[in-house]
C-alpha positions, 0 to 999 in steps of 0.5 A: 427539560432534562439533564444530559448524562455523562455518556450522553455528553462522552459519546458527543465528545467522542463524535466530535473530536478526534479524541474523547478528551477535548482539552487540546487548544484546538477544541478549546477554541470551540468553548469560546465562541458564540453568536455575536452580530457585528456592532460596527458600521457595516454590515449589521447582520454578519455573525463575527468569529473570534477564533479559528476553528468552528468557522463551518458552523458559523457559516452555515447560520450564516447563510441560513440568517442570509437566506431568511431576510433576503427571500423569505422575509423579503419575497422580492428580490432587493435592489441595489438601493435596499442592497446598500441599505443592508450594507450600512444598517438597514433600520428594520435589522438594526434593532437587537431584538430583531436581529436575535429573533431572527438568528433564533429562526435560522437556527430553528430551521437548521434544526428542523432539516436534521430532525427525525420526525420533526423532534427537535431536541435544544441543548444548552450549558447549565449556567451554574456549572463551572469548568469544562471537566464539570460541564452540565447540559440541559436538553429541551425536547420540542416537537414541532408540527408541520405549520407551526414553529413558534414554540420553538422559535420561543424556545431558542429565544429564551435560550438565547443567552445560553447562544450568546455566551463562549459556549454557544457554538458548542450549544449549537452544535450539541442541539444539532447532533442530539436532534439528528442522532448520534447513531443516524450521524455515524450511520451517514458517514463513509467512515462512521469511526472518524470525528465531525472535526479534523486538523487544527479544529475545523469542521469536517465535511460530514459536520458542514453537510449536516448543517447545509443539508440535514445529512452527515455524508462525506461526499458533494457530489450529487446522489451515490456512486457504488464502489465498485463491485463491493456493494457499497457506496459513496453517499452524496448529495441527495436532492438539490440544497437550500443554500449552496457550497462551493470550495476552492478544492474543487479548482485544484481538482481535489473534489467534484461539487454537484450541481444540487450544491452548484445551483441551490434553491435560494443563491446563498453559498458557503465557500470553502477554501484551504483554511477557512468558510465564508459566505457569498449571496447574490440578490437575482434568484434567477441566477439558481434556475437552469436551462432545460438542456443543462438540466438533461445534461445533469440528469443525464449525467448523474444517471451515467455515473451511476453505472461508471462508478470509478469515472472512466467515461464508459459503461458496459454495453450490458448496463445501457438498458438499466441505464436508460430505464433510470432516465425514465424510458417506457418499458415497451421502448426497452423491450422492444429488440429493434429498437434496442438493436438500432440503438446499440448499434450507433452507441457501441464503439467499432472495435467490439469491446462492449462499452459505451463512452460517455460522448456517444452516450450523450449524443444519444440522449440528447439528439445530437448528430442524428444522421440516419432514419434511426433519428426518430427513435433516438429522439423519442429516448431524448424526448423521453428524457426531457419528458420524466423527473426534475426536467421542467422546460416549456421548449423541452414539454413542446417537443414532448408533445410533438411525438405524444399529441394527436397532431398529424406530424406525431401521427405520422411519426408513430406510424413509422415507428409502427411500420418498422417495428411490426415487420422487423419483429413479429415472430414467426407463429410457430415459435410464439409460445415457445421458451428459448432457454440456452443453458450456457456451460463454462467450456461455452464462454471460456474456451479451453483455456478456462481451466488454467485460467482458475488454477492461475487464480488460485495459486496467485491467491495463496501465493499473494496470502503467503507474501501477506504472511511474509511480511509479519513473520519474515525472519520466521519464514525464512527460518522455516523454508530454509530449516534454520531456526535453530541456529543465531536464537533465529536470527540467521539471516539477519532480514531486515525488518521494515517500519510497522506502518508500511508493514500494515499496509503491505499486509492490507494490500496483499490481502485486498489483492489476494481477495482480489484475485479469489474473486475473479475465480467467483466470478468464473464459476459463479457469474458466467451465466449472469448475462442469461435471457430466457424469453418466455414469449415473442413479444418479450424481447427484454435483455436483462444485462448486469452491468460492471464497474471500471476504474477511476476516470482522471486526467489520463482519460481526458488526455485520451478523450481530447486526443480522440476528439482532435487526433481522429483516431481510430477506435482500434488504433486507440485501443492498441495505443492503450493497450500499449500503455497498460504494458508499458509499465509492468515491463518497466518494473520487470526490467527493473528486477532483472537489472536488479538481480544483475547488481545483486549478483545473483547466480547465472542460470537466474539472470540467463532464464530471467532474460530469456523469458523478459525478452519474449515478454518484450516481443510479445509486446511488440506483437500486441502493439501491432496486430490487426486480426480481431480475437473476440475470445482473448486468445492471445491476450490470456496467454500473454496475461497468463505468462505475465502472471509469471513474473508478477507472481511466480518469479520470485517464488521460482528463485526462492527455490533455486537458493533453497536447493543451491544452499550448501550448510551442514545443518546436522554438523553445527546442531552437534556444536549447539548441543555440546559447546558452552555459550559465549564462543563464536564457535556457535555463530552458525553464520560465520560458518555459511558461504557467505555468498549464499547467504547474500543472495538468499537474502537478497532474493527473499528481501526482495518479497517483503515490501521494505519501503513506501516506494516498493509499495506502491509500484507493486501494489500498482502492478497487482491492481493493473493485473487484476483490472486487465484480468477483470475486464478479459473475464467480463469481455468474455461472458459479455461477447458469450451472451451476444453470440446468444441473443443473436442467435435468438433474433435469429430465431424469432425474427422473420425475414424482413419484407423487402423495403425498396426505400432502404435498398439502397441504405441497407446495402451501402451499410453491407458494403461498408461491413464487408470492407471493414472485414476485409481491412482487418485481415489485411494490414493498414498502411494508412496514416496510423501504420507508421506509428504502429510500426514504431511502436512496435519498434520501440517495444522490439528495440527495448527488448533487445537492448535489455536482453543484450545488456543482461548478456553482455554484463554477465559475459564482460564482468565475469571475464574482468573479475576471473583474475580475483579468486577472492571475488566470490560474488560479482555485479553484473555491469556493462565492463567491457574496456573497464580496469576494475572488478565490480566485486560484491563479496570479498572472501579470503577465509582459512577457517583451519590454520595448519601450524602455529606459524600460518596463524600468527604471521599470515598472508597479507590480503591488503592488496588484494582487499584494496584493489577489488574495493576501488569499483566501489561495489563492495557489499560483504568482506570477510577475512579469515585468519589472513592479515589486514593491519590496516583497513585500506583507504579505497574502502572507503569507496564502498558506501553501501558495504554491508558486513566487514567480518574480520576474524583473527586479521591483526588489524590495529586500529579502526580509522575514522572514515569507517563512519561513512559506512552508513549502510553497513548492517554486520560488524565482526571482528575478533583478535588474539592473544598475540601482540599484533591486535587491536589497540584503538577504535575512533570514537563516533564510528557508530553514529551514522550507521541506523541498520547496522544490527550486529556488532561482534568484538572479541579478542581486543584486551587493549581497547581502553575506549569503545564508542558510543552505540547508543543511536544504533536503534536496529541493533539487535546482537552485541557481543563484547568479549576479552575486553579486559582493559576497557574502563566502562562498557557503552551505555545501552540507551536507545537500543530498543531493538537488542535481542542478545547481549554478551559481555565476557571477561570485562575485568576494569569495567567496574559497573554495567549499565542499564538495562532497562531501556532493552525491552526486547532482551530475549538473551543476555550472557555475562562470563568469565573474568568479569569484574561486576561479577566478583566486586559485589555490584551485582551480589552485593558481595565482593568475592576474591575466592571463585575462580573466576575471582581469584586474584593473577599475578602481573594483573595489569588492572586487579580487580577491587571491590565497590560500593556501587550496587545494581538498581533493584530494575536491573537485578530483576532483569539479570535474575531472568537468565538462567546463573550459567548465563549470569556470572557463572564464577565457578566455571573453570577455564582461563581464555588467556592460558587456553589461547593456542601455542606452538606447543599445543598445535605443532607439538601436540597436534602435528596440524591432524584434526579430531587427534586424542592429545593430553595436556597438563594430565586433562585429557583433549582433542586437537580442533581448531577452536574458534576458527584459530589453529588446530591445537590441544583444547582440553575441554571436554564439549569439543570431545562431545560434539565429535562423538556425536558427529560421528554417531550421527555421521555428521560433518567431516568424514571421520577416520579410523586411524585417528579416531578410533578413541571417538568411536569411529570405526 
């Protein structure tokens, strides 16, 4: 006996439960069950549960108890009598001490099927510890011999108590995986990271597989099935159990059960529901036993799938040898080419595409439909069958002798066989020692069109890694591929960022699919040959084949497989039809894009190219769906796969493109004002600067690469892996179809002429007959019952084409027309307008960036009207109005639920209404006021609430807020700018926004603290300037300060600004001292916004409406610009001078002119 270590008891704990803790209540149910009999009237030998969880272990002891008293104990089966003996407390189990000693065999025998080399180790709690974190277990270590189990029968017996008491599952449990081995258990699972336990504390499959069959393996069905090409498995069942199992699953189609499960040795069975295992027994042992038939069957069957890993209900034509070697067929049968030939020939399908389905397959083996004078050889392969392995039946063992005895009929037969096989296969003398070895080149199997087939491959590859990539570092992409990572600290484009978890999966599936797509190149260069023979004598026929894995077999394909049985449908006519189907859903999401970028608006040449190529698409669909010439080498097919490949892979990259050389931003012009004006103005906001219908397409059409939802996800995902199946199964058709041209031309080579058989005349040239006429039918169409449909098919596929071709048209024609009155509408959504009354405007633009005169700027042009009408549609996604005026937001913008930026800069609007709370997709908010009297005085509270992408917020200019609402759920915010807020109270509380990046706060004079900033963990920028009151009352430097400039009292101050007591939490002082002291309360900086606001006299005095003009004011020398977007006026600061100089000298932006800008440097 020995004493467990502490990593010994973790590691158990961390295979049994999900997590290492086992202290959830789920776990501790398990510390409080042990083996109990039940003491009432009933029945005596059922275990009794106290608590939900570890049912699974005390099932399987269960029907292991069940299984020794009833057939081994008993060795004969009871009767009803003895049945209802046990029912009601038989006296030979009623006795305490029998029932214990006979959970102690049950138990001993769980034991021993998990053991390695019969060492059975017994653990159990030690008595004397107390409290689960102080648990001490002590391990007995048996070593049990292959007659005698006493000792540790003895040794479980002794434990008893241990068994008995709340700890005894966990002792069970603990003895089984000691015994078994940790590592052994890990090594059996499909996934070795999961645990033995799952929801709510119940036994995994793995934990029960165990149990019932001394193997930890995932799965119930029978053997192992490879995963496809991976060279991995899915481990099963390996040998037929002691006791059985069944589940309620497999009824809701969940799992499949084998038959090792199914038909166990003993009739005891764990049944397994949705929540809970239970026993069942029957008394008849005979109930187990199967027929011979239904055990080729299961054989049979078992070995099939062997080869059709993802169930599809066919193998490759390529696998039928290895196949039929599995069954246990002689050598000589499978190398014997005649044979093979005449088989081949009944199991093929019409069409020629390679495979074998699984019901001719079957028929086959088991002699079904034997119709030709190939019945003897096709029964001797059954007979073979029947005749190898688990097969045991008396009527199976006499048609075996039937063929191998030495009776005059199995005589008989041989000779037939002989006769055939010795004048359909003997070589020609001079070619009996010869080696016949055609080197198959990559031109032989893959034609010319095998070239472009890699380059294809390839580049979907690295495009299919590039969108991997795209969907971790999307803004950064952006950035790079549109060269603005300079501009908004990276932020430019505002990409929406997806949750993590789909982003995960996207990456995971993009990268499967791009291996995907390398492999296929592998499998051209590499494997083209994988299918060679070289046959070293005559007599050595063998056809050494690879076999392939095809996808999963579900409902479809008995759908398919019931309407071929009861439909009699064509095999060619079938596979059109799912050929058809296999299109279908491809062009659906291409159609889908297409109407896509017609509600986005993208740009004509997009939508007209787009149509073009999907319309010819859709006709080459229609083609496909009806053709009747047989293509062996995939012509038609790689080219329309190939021009698939366009829009599953290409087209998005090719309007990528389109946007990166139709974006029109003078990057060089905007570096100037990064590198010359002082932080806090919008003057740096590169965005506001850009054509905003630019920026909405481009980002529309990149958003469109990154996979943004759990549907996306799939429908592409789905797209890639039919691609790549279509793809897989043309490259495997063609070295398959490559290698029998071949080997018939081998045959050809070794086989004699056939001596003429009179009794086959006439067979063999009704067979010639029926060949020529197949041929012949070919080529011609076939107007017999299946042409109709056929023709309606391709209808359907000519009708859909067109119908989208004509729509996308006729959208873009009716739209562009309706709208052609609206200047303002600088981005249109593509509809079905003609007879309709309002514009389907996406982008509303009405910007003067650059007032003339004083009075342009201070009494506008009223854009209302304009706004209201072109909102009625309902399709509005971008507003942006510049220095036009929009007292009030127009009610029928309320329409627009999917409005996306409302930029309103300098528009005199006053309030901000309640119902802008139903903008819930809005995702950028600007809007700056002046220094004038017509500005914004209130902004309903609770407009913020319902807004989860809104990502940046901008208000400047707004000194008579008092109030500003709440922004605590916007979660995406990531930029917040507050400025000239002066008669604000409290700045907005900045808990939840754990997404903000950039934060500015400038001239707050009556907020009097500042929240905080703790719950910002991703603050990468933080600007608080100006007049400020945190900065001077002594919150922040713990000094009140009236003496800085910024500081200094003003005469007529609506709210002057005092000292307070409050002082910032040592946290938030830590995140303020990260900035850099000209980012944080820079008092000392020299400049009041109030008295730099325009006048008439800065603008049309000492500016005259000419831009870059030298002017003086107040003796300071300055340039007429118009800051801030507002009128050209004399700004006196020195930066703007700057960054014209470098405008010029970097011949950067607006054209310069010598006669006013000499004094720049303009020449």
């Amino acid at each position: 006996m020995s004493v467990l270590g502490t990593s010994d008891v973790a590691e158990l704990l961390r295979l049994l439960w999900p997590s290492s803790s086992g202290d959830s209540d789920d776990s501790q149910r398990w510390y409080q069950q042990g083996f109990e009999f039940q003491t009432l009237q009933g029945f005596r030998l059922g275990l009794v549960q106290a608590h939900g969880g570890p049912c699974g272990v005390l099932a399987a002891v269960q029907a292991e108890i069940l299984r020794l008293f009833l057939f081994i104990h008993r060795s004969e089966a009871l009767s009803e009598t003895e049945l209802r003996l046990l029912l009601e407390g038989d006296k030979s189990v009623a006795d305490e001490a029998a029932r214990l000693e006979l959970l102690a065999e049950a138990m001993a025998s769980l034991l021993l099927q998990c053991a390695e080399g019969r060492v059975v180790r017994v653990v159990v709690q030690d008595p004397a510890a107390t409290g689960d974190n102080a648990a001490v277990y002590k391990e007995h270590t048996v070593t049990v011999s292959t007659t005698e189990t006493e000792e540790l029968v003895a040794l479980l017996l002794r434990e008893m108590p241990a068994f008995c008491s709340s700890h005894g599952v966990i002792n069970f449990t603990f003895s089984v995986l000691r015994t078994k081995g940790v590592a052994a258990v890990r090594e059996e699972m499909d996934d070795p990271s999961n645990a033995l336990t799952g929801a709510f504390g119940h036994c995994t499959q793995e934990l029960l597989n165990l149990l019932l069959t001394g193997s930890a393996v995932s799965n119930v069905f029978d053997g192992s099935v490879p995963m496809g090409d991976t060279g991995l498995y899915l481990q099963g069942i390996s040998g037929r159990a002691r006791v059985g199992y069944l589940t309620q699953l497999e009824a809701l189609r969940y799992c499949r059960v084998g038959s090792y499960y199914k038909s166990p040795q003993f009739p005891v069975w764990v049944i397994g529901s949705s929540s809970h295992f239970s026993v069942g027994f029957a008394l008849d042992v005979r109930v187990c036993e199967e027929s011979a038939s239904a055990q080729l069957f299961q054989r049979v069957q078992r070995v099939f799938k062997a080869f059709d890993s993802m169930e599809t209900g066919f193998i490759q034509m390529g696998s039928l040898a290895d196949s039929l070697q599995q069954l246990g067929v002689a050598p000589e049968i499978l190398s014997n080419e005649y044979l093979m030939a005449r088989l081949l020939g009944r199991l093929e399908i019409s069409s020629g595409a390679g495979i074998v389905l699984w019901d001719e397959y079957w028929k086959v083996i088991s002699d079904e439909d034997a119709v030709d004078d190939a019945a003897v050889e096709i029964h001797h392969v059954a007979n073979l069958v029947l005749g190898t392995d688990d097969i045991v039946d008396g009527a199976g063992a006499d048609q075996w002798e039937s063929l191998s005895g030495d009776n005059e009929q199995a005589r008989e037969l041989r000779r037939h066989v002989a006769a055939d096989t010795k004048t359909s296969i003997e070589p020609n003398a001079s070619f009996a020692e010869t080696v016949i070895a055609e080197v198959a080149s990559f031109h032989d199997v893959f034609g010319f069109l095998g070239i472009p087939m890699i380059i294809v491959f390839v580049l979907s590859a690295l495009w299919t890694f590039a969108l991997a990539y795209i969907q971790v570092h999307a803004t950064s992409m952006a950035n790079n591929i549109m060269n603005t990572t300079e501009f908004d600290n990276g932020e430019f484009w505002l990409l929406p960022h997806p949750n993590d978890g789909i982003v995960i999966s996207s990456v995971v599936m993009l990268g499967l699919f791009g291996i995907g797509y390398s492999g296929l190149v592998v499998i051209m260069v590499v494997f083209f040959r994988g299918h060679q023979t070289v046959v070293t004598t005559a007599n050595s026929n063998a056809v050494d084949v690879a076999g392939s894995s095809v996808p999963k077999k579900g409902r479809f394909y008995r759908f398919i497989s019931w309407v071929r049985h009861n439909c009699n449908i064509p095999s060619d006519i079938r596979d059109q039809y799912y050929t058809a189907a296999l299109d279908l859903p491809k062009l659906i999401f291409q159609t889908t894009t297409l109407f896509t970028y017609l509600q986005h608006g993208f740009p004509t040449p997009v939508v007209y190219s787009y149509s073009i190529l999907l319309l010819g698409n859709w006709l080459v669909a229609c083609y496909r769906s009806q053709r009747y010439v047989i293509d062996p080498n995939l012509i038609i097919a790689r080219l329309y796969y190939t021009y698939d490949l366009f829009f599953a892979v290409f087209a998005p990259l090719v309007v990528l493109i389109y946007f990166i050389y139709s974006f029109e931003f003078d990057r060089g012009a905007f570096m100037t004002r990064l590198e010359s004006i002082h932080g806090g103005s919008f003057d740096v906001v590169a965005r506001l600067f850009g054509d905003p219908s630019q920026i909405s397409s481009f980002c529309n059409a990149f958003h469109y690469l990154q996979f943004s939802s759990g549907d996306t996800l799939f429908f592409k995902s789905a797209l890639n892996l039919l691609s790549l199946y279509k793809w897989r199964k043309i490259i495997m058709t063609l070295i398959h179809n490559y290698h029998e041209r071949r080997l018939e031309r081998e045959r050809r080579a070794l086989v004699q002429p056939v001596a003429e058989d009179k009794s086959r005349t006439r067979t063999q040239t009704f067979k010639e007959a029926i060949t020529k006429k197949i041929e012949e039918t070919a080529r011609r169409p076939k107007l017999g019952k299946h042409f109709l449909p056929k023709i309606l098919l391709s209808l359907i596929y000519f009708s859909a084409g067109s119908a989208v071709f004509i729509y996308s048209i006729g959208a873009v024609r009716s739209s562009t027309e309706l709208c052609s009155k609206y200047d303002k509408c600088v981005m249109i959504s593509y509809h079905w307008n003609f007879g309709e009354e309002h514009c389907t405007c996406l982008v509303f633009a009405d910007r003067q960036i650059a007032p003339r005169t004083y009075a342009e700027w201070t009494d506008p042009e009223d854009t209302t009207s304009k706004l209201a009408e072109l909102a009625v549609a309902g399709e509005l996604r971008i507003v942006q109005i510049i220095n036009r005026a929009l007292p009030h937001l127009p009610a029928e913008l309320q329409n627009c639920h999917h409005l996306m930026q409302l930029i309103l800069i300098y528009t005199k609007t006053e309030a901000l209404p309640a119902w802008m709370a139903g903008l819930s997709e809005l995702e950028y908010l600007h809007l700056e006021g002046d220094y004038t009297s017509r500005r914004l005085k209130t902004i309903s509270p609770g407009i913020f609430d319902h807004m989860p992408h809104l990502t940046f917020i901008h208000f400047g200019g707004i000194p008579d807020v008092e109030e500003f609402p709440s922004i605590s759920s916007l979660t995406n915010l990531r930029y917040f700018t507050l400025a000239i807020v002066n008669s604000l109270r409290e700045l907005p509380t900045f808990d939840g926004l754990s997404n903000l990046r950039s934060l500015l706060i400038v001239e707050a004079e009556r907020a009097r603290t500042l929240p905080t900033l703790t719950s910002l963990v991703k603050l990468s920028g933080m600007m608080l300037l100006y007049r400020s009151a945190v900065c001077c009352n002594g919150f922040i430097s713990g000094v009140c300060d009236d003496t800085a400039f910024q500081c200094r009292p003003k005469v007529g101050e609506k709210y002057p600004m005092t000292c307070t007591d409050a002082r910032i939490s040592a946290d938030n002082k830590a995140i303020l001292d990260s900035f850099s002291s000209k980012e944080i309360c820079d008092n000392s900086y020299e400049l009041d916004l109030a008295s730099a606001a325009p006048t008439k006299y800065t603008s049309d005095d000492l500016c005259g409406s000419v831009m870059y003009k030298e002017c003086s004011l107040g003796g300071v020398q300055g340039i007429c610009f118009n800051m801030r977007m507002t009128v050209i006026s004399c700004t006196p600061l020195p930066e703007y001078i700057k960054m014209r100089r470098l405008q010029i000298e970097r011949r950067v932006g607006d054209p310069c002119n010598p006669e006013v800008e000499a004094w720049l440097g303009c020449r």
